[in-house]
C-alpha positions in Angstrom: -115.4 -12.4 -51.1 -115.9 -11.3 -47.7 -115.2 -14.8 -46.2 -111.5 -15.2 -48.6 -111.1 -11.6 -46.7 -111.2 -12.6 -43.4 -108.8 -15.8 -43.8 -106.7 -12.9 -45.4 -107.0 -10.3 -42.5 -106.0 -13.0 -39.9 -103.0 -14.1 -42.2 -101.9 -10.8 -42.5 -102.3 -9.1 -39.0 -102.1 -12.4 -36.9 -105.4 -10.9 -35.2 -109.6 -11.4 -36.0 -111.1 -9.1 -38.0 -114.1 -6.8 -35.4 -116.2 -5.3 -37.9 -116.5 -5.0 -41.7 -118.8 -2.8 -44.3 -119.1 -2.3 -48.0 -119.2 1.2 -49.3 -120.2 1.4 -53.8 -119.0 3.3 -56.3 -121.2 5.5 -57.8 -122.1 6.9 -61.9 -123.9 9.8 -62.4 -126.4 9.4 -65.2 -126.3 13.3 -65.9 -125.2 16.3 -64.3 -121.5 16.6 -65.1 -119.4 19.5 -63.5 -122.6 20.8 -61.9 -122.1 20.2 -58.5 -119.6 22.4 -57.5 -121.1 24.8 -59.0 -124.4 24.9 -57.2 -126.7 22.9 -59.4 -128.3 19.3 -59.6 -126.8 16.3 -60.3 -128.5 12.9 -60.8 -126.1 9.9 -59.5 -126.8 6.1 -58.7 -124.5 3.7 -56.5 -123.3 1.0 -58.1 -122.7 -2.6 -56.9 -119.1 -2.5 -57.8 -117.3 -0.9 -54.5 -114.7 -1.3 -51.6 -114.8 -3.9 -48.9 -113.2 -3.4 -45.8 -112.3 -5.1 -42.9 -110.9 -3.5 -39.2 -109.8 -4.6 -35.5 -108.7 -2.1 -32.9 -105.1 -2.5 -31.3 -103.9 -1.7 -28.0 -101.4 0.7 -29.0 -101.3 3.8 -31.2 -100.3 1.5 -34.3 -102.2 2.0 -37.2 -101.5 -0.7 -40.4 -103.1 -0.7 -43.7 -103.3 -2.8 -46.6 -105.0 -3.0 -49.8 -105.2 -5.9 -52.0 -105.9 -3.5 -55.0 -102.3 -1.6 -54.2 -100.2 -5.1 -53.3 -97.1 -3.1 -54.4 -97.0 -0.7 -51.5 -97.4 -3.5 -48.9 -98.6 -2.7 -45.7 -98.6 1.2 -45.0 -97.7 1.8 -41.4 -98.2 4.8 -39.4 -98.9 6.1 -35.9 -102.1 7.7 -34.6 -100.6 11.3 -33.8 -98.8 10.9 -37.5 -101.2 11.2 -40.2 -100.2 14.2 -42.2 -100.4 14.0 -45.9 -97.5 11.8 -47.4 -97.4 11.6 -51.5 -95.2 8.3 -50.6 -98.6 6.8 -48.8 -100.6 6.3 -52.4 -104.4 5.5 -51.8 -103.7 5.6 -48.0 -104.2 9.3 -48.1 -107.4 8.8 -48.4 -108.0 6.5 -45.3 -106.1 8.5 -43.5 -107.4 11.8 -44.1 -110.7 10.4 -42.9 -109.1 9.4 -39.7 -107.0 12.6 -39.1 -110.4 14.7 -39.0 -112.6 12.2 -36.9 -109.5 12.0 -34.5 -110.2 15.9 -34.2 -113.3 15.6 -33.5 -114.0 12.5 -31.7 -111.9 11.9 -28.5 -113.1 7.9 -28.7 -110.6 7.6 -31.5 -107.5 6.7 -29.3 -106.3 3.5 -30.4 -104.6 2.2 -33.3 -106.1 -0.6 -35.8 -105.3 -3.4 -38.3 -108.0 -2.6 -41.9 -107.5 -5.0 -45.0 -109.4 -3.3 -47.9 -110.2 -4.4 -51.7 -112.4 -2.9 -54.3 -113.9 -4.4 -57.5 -114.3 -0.6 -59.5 -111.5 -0.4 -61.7 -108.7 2.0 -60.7 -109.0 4.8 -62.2 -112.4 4.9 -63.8 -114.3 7.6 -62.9 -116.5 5.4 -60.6 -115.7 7.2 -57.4 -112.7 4.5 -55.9 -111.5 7.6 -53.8 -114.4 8.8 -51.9 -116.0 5.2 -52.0 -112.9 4.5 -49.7 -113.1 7.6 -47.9 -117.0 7.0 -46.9 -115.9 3.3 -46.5 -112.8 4.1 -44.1 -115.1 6.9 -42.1 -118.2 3.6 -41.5 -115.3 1.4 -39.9 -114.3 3.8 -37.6 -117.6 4.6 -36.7 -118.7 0.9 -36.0 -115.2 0.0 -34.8 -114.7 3.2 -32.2 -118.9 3.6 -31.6 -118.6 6.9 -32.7 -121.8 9.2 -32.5 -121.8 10.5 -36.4 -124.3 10.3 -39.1 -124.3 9.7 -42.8 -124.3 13.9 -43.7 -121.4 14.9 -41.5 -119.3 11.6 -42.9 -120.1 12.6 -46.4 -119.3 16.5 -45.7 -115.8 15.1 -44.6 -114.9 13.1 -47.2 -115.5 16.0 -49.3 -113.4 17.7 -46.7 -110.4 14.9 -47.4 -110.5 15.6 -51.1 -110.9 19.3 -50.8 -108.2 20.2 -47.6 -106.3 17.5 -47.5 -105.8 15.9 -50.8 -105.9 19.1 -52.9 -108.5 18.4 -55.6 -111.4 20.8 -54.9 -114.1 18.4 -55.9 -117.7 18.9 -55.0 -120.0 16.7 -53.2 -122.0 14.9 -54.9 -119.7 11.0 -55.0 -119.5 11.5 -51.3 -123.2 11.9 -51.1 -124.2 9.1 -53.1 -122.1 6.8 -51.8 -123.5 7.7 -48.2 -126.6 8.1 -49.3 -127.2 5.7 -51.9 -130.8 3.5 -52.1 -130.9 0.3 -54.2 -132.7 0.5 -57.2 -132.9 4.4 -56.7 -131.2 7.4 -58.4 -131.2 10.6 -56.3 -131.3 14.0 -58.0 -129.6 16.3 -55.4 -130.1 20.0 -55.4 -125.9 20.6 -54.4 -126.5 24.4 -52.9 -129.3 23.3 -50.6 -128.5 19.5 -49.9 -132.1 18.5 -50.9 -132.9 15.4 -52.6 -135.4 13.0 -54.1 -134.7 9.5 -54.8 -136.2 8.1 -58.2 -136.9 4.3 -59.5 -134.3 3.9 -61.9 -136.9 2.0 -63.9 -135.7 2.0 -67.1 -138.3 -0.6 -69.0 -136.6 -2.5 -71.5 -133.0 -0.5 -71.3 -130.2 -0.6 -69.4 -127.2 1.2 -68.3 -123.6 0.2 -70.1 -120.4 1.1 -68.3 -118.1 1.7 -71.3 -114.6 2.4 -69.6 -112.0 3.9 -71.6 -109.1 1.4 -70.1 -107.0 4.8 -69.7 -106.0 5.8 -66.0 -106.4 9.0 -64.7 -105.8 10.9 -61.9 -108.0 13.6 -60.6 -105.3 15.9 -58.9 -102.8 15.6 -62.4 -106.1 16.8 -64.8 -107.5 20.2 -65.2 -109.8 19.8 -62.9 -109.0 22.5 -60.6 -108.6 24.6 -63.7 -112.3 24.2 -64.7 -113.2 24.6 -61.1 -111.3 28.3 -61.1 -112.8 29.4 -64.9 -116.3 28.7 -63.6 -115.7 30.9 -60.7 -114.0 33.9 -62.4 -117.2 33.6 -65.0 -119.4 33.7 -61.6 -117.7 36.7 -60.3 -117.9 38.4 -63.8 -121.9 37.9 -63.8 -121.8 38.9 -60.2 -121.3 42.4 -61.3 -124.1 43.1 -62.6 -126.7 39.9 -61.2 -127.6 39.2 -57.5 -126.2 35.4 -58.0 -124.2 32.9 -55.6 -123.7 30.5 -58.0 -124.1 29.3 -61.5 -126.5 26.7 -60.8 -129.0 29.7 -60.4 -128.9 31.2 -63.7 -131.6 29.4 -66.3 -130.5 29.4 -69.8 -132.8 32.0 -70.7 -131.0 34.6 -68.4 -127.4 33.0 -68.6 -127.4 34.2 -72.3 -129.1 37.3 -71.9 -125.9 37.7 -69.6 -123.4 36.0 -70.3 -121.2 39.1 -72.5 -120.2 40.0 -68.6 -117.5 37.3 -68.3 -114.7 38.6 -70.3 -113.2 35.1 -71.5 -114.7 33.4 -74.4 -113.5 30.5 -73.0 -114.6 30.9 -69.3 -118.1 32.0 -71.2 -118.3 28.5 -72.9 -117.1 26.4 -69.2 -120.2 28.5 -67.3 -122.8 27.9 -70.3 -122.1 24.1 -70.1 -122.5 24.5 -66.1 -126.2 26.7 -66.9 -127.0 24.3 -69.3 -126.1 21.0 -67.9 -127.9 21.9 -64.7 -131.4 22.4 -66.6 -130.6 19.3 -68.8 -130.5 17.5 -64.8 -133.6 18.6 -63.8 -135.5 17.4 -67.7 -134.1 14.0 -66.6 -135.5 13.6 -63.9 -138.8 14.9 -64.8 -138.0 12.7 -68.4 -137.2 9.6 -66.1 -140.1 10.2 -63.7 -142.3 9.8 -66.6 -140.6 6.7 -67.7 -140.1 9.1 -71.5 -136.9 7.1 -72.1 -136.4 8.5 -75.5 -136.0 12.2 -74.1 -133.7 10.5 -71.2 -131.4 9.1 -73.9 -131.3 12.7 -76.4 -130.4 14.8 -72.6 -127.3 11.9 -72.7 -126.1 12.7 -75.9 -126.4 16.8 -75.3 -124.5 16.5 -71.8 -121.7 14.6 -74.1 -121.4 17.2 -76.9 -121.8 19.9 -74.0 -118.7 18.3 -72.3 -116.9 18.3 -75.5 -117.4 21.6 -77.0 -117.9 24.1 -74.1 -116.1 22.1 -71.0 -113.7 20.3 -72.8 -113.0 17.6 -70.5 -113.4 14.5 -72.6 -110.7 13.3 -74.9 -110.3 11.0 -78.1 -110.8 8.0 -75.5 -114.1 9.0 -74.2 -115.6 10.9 -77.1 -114.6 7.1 -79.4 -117.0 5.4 -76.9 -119.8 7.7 -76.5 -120.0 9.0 -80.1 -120.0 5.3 -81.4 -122.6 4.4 -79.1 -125.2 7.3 -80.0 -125.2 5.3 -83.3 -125.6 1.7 -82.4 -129.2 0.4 -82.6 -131.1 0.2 -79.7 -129.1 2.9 -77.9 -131.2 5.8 -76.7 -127.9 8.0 -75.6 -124.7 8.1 -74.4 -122.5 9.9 -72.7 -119.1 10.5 -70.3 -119.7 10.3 -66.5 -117.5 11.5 -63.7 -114.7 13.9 -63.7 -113.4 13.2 -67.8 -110.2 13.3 -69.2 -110.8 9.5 -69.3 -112.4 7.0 -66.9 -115.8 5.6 -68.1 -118.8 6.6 -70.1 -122.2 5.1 -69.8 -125.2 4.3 -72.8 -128.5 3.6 -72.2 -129.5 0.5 -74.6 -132.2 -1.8 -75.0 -131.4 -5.1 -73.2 -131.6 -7.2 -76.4 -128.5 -4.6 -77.9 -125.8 -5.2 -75.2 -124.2 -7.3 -77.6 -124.5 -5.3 -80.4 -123.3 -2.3 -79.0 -119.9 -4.0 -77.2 -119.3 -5.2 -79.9 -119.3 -2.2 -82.6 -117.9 0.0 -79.7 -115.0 -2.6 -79.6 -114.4 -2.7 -83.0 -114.3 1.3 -83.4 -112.3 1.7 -80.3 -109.3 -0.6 -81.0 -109.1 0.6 -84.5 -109.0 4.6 -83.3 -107.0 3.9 -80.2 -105.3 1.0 -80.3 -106.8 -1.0 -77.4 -109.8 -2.7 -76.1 -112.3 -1.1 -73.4 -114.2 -3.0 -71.0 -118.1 -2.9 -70.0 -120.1 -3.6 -67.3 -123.7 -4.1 -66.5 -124.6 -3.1 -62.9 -127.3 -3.0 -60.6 -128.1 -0.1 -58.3 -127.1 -0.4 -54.9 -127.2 0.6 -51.2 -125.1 3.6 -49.7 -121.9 2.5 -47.5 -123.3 -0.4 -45.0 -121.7 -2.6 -42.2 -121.5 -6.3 -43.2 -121.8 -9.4 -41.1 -117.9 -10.7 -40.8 -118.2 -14.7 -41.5 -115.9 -16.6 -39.1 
């Protein structure tokens, strides 16, 4: 790909391309909604991601174009112009990454050419945007020499999404996209920034990426709205315990508590928060001790959680997961990322791939109408520069 890129960039911008890096997409095998609200999650990256190619200019000139986006053409803009602009698409995200590392690093004083292309479906709840982001924040870095590590990068893309997108999104797809370790998960404690990476041995199973086909956008869902219910339900309990976040509460004391949030429906959002946080930590201690079975029964209660108490999957997702659970040869399944559509993930035994694409097929086009897609991934590096082949 990367070679087909380059005869691209120097069609397109009449110039060589100077550096070039990959940056993943990412699933998260458990731990749904828990990350902006102080608790663990348990992501992987993937080997699907965004490539990206970048030469400095002379002037303040900066132009962008993604192969993935050929409608918009190449997005133009100037250095000291890189407010938010609805108009710009995916090139918010670029640039939001570039308006904060201008702030902060002088070294960024020149325009550039970038060419960009991902292979995660738009839209899937693979983590296109902050894949980007983390992408668009390693060029600049190469490209400029700019003295920044892998934390602060991830802490701004969260920053994009949060400040200067709108979508107040935690930080755990920034993370794992920086921080991301072939063939490794990492469970990440989100209130302290601590993390373990774990072999995501998984014997004779394997991870299917069951996406629903059905776009979605992160800043048109509710997801603000759950982000806002969990924090009223926080402040309620916050009368009476000595708490920061959810992610502190065990399950034990969340329901000898949890009468002090006045909405019934704000009670359910924080008990799927409580919950799903200790279901996190039994996976990795289930995965740790390669107990696959208990793995796949944590899937199927972070789905039904998701359902009943947050609410955030929909006929599309629930078709896929729910059929799965019953295929033979599936230890669990379940949604991943944000919801409302997107992708959900099974574990199954590498002899049932078939099987289950198949059944799941059959049951989603007669419920919705059209087929979904799978994929079968391996575990990858965080964001990385590549060699640019001439």
């Amino acid at each position: 790909m990367l070679q087909r890129l380059t005869a691209q960039f120097k069609t397109l911008f009449n110039t060589q391309p100077d550096v070039s890096a990959f940056a993943p997409g990412r699933i998260n095998l458990i731990g749904e909604h828990t990350d902006y609200n102080g608790g663990y999650v348990f992501p992987a990256a993937i080997e699907l991601g965004t490539y990206g190619l970048v030469s400095k200019r002379d002037d303040q000139h900066i132009r962008m174009y993604s192969n993935n986006f050929e409608q918009q053409g190449v997005l133009e803009m100037e250095l000291d112009a890189l407010d938010y602009d609805a108009q710009h698409d995916w090139g918010n995200y670029p640039k939001g990454m570039v308006y904060y590392l201008k702030q902060q690093f002088p070294e960024l004083d020149h325009g550039f050419d970038m060419l960009i292309e991902g292979n995660i479906p738009n839209g899937a709840s693979l983590s296109s945007s902050a894949s980007i982001e983390l992408l668009t924040g390693w060029l600049m870095k190469s490209l400029f020499e700019l003295d920044i590590d892998r934390l602060s990068l991830i802490k701004m893309g969260q920053r994009v999404e949060n400040q200067y997108i709108g979508v107040n999104t935690g930080i755990m797809d920034q993370f794992i996209i920086g921080m991301g370790k072939q063939d490794h998960a990492i469970l990440l404690d989100t209130a302290s920034l601590n993390y373990h990476y774990v072999p995501t041995e998984f014997g004779d199973y394997v991870i299917s990426i069951m996406n629903t086909n059905k776009r979605r956008s992160l800043t048109e869902s509710k997801y603000n709205e759950r982000r806002a219910q969990c924090e009223v339900a926080l402040e309620d309990l916050q009368q009476q315990l000595n708490i920061q976040s959810l992610g502190e509460l065990s399950v034990a004391l969340f329901e000898q508590n949890e009468q002090l949030i006045q909405s019934e429906v704000n009670q359910r959002r924080a008990r799927h928060a409580v919950s799903e946080n200790e279901r996190t930590k039994r996976a990795y201690e289930a995965l740790k001790a390669h107990d696959f079975d208990t793995f796949g029964e944590l899937l199927n209660a972070s789905h039904q959680s998701l359902k009943e108490d947050y609410e955030v999957t929909g006929i599309e997702l629930d078709t896929l997961a729910e059929t799965a659970q019953q295929v033979p040869g599936v230890l669990g399944a379940r949604m991943t990322g944000a919801g409302f559509a997107g992708c959900a993930i099974a574990l199954v035994h590498k002899d049932h791939t078939a099987q289950l694409e198949k059944e799941v097929t059959e049951a989603y086009q007669n419920k919705i109408g059209y087929s979904p897609s799978f994929y079968h991934v391996t575990i990858s590096d965080g964001v990385k520069s590549l060699d640019i082949e001439q």
